[in-house]
N, C-alpha and C positions, 0 to 999 in steps of 0.2 A: 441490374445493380445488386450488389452484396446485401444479403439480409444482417444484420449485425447485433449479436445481443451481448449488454454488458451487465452481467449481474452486482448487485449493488452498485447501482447506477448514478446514484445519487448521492456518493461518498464522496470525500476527498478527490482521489485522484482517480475515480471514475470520472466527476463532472470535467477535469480538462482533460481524460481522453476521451469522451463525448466531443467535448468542442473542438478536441485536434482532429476526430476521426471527419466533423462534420468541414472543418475551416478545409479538411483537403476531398470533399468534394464526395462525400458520405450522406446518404437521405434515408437509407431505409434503415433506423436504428430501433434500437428496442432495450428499456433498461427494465430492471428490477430493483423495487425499495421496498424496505420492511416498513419504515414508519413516515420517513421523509417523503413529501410531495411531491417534491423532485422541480422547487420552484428556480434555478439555474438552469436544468437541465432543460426546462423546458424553451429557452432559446434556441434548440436547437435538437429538439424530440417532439415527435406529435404526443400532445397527451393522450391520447389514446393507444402509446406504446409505451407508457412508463406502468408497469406492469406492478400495482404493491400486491405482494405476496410474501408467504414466509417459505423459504427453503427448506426448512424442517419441515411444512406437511407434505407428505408424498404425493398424494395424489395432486395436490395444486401443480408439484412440480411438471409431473407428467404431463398434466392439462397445458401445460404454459409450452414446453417442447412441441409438445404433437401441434399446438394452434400455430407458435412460431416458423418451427422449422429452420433454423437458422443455417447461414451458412461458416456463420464465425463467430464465435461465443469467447469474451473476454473475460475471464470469471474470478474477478474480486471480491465478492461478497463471503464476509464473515467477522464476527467479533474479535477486534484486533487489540484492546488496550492491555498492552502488557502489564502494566501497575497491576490494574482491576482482577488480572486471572488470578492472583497468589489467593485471592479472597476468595473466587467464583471458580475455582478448579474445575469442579465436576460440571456448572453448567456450561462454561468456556468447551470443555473437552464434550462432550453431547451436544451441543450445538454445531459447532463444527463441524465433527464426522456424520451427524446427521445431514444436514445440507448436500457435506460431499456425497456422501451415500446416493441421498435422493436426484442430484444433479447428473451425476454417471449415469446412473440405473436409467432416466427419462432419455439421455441423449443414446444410452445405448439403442434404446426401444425406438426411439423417435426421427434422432436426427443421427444415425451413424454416420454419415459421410462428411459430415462438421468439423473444423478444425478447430478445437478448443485452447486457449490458453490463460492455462493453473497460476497463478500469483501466489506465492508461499512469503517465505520470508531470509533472509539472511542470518536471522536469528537460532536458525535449527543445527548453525555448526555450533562446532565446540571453539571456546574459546582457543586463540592463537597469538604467537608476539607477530606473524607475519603477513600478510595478506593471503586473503584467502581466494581457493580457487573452486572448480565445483568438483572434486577429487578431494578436496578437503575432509578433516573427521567428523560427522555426524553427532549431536550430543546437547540438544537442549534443554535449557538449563530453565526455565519457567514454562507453564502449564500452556499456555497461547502458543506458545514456539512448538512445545512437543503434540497439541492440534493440529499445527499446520503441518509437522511432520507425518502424519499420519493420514492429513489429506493427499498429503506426496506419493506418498506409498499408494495408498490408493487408488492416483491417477496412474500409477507405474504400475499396479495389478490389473487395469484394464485396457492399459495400452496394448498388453503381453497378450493378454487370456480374448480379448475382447478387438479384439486390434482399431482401438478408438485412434485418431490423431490430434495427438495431447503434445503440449510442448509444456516444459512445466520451466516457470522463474523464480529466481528467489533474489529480490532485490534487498539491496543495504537503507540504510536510511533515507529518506526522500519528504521534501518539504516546501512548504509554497503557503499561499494564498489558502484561505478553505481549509484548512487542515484545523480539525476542532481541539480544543482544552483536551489535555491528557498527555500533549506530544513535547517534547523536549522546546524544542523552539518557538512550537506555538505559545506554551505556557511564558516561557521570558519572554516572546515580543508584545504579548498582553498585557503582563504585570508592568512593562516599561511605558505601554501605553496608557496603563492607567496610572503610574506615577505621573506622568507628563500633564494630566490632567486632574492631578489633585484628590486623586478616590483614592491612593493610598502610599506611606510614606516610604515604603520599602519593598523590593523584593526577593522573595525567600527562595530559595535554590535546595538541591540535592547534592550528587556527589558530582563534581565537576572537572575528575580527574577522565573520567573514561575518554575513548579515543572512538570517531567515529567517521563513516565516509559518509557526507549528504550531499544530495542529489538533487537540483534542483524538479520540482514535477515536472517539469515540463520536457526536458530529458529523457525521465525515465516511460512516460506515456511514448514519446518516439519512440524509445526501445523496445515498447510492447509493441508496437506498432508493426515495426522492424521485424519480432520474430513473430509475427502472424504471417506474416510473408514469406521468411526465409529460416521460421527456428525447425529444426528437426522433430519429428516425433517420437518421444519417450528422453529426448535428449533435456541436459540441464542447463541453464543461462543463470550465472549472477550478472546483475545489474548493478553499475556505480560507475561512483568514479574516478576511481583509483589511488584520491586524496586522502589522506588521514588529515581529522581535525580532531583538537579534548573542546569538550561541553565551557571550559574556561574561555578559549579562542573564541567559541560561537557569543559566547555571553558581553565580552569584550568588545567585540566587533557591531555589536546591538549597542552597546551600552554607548561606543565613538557616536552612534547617527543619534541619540539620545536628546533632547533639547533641555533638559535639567541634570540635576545631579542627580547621579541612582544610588542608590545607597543599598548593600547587600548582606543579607544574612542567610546564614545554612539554618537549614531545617531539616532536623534527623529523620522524621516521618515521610521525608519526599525521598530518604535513599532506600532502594530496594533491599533485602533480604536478598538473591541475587542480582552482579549486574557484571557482562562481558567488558575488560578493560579496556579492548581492544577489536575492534571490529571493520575491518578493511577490506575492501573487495581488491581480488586480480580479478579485472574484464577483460583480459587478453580473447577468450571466445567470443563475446559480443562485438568487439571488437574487428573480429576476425571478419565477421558478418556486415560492417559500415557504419557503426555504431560511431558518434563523435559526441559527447556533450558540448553543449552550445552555451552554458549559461553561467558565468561566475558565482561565485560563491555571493560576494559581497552584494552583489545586484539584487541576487535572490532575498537575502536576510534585507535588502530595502524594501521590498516589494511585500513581503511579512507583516515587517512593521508598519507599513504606510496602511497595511489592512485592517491590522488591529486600532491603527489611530481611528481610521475611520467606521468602524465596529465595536469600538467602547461605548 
């Protein structure tokens, strides 16, 4: 059996590719969390494999390779809240390349015959009116995007120099269950939930013009899935799916499954200093590869909401 380690294991859309990797028939896993305990994950991880550790100390990293040994390393972990980096630049940008650093460096040393796969972001193109493809122009526009950009390169300087097998993604927006305060959707299906329940009279929004593609998680975990099996090494995968939706449509669509009246007001402080207007994936190559999303739109923003009813 596949040994399998998913660093930040414990995140969002780690804990349901845990339980996808495990519901098809996966036992020897192994996460990493910096602070979380990893009490989801442990339905379905011995605790004795959820590994807390910080990425940024080297030597832990190495230690945690060399004990492992892994034969597949899904590697998610790192500081993602785009808001928060405008403020945290320099620690966002040092963290980051730290971890990556450390994470190459050990699997070089430790586990080279590993097939790793890089999680980036979609956020590292430059903005576009079209859908984007992975030939698209490079050019991120906030401190987190141009992190992940440089863990990209990164993984693209050791694939070359080092001939690791790295397959690297950069998926589009993606959303579900779990996904904590700070995220577009999460933020509106909580506020409607706690409208619904009386803690507060209104909720306050950002800029609700942008356009985006979201993905339900559970999708996009199969497509990590997918190229651990068939993505090429040094090659690029956007993940999505295909839809363009504006942050108005998402909000609307929350607001119909709503059981009161929601009552809306902007809030200047929630729009960013930058924000892409438009952000669309072509999956034509994942696609190429067997790739189908399986999960409507509408379902998903149910399954959100019904979360945050019951987590208020």
């Amino acid at each position: 059996m596949k040994k399998i380690l998913i660093t930040g294991g414990t995140g969002f859309v780690a804990s349901h590719l845990v339980e996808e990797l495990y519901n098809r028939g996966e036992r020897d896993l192994h996460v990493t969390s910096y602070r979380d305990d990893g009490q989801f994950v442990k339905k379905f991880v011995d605790p004795n494999n959820i590994h807390q550790i910080n990425l940024t100390d080297y030597q832990a990293t190495q230690d945690l390779i060399r004990e492992i040994q892994p034969d597949e390393i899904y590697h998610l972990a790192s500081l993602a809240n785009v808001g928060d980096s405008f403020e945290k630049r320099k620690f966002i940008l040092e963290m980051n390349t730290s971890l990556q650093l450390n994470l190459l460096e050990a699997i070089k040393e430790y586990a080279p015959e590993s097939k790793m796969l890089h999680v980036s972001t979609a956020l590292m193109y430059e903005a576009s009116s079209e859908a984007i493809n992975e030939k698209s122009q490079l050019g991120p526009d906030n401190p987190y995007a141009l992190s992940k950009l440089i863990q990209d390169m990164m993984v693209y300087t050791f694939v070359k120099s080092e001939q690791l097998n790295i397959v690297r993604v950069r998926p589009f927006n993606h959303i579900g269950e779990r996904q904590t305060l700070g995220f577009v959707v999460a933020d509106l299906a909580a506020a409607i939930a706690k409208v619904e329940k009386g803690q507060q009279d209104f909720i306050s929004v950002g800029n609700l013009e942008s356009v985006r593609d979201f993905s339900d998680v559970k999708d996009i975990v199969s497509a990590y899935i997918l190229l651990m099996k068939k993505g090429q090494s040094g090659e690029v995968y956007n993940v999505g799916s295909g839809a363009s939706h504006s942050i108005k449509e998402i909000l609307d669509l929350l607001i119909s499954m709503a059981n009161k009246e929601i009552k809306v007001l902007v809030d200047p402080s929630k729009i960013r200093p930058v924000d892409l207007p438009y952000l669309v994936c072509d999956n034509e190559k994942i696609v190429n590869l067997g790739y189908a999303p399986e999960h409507e739109l509408k379902e998903t923003l149910e399954r959100i909401l019904n979360y945050w009813r019951e987590n208020i």
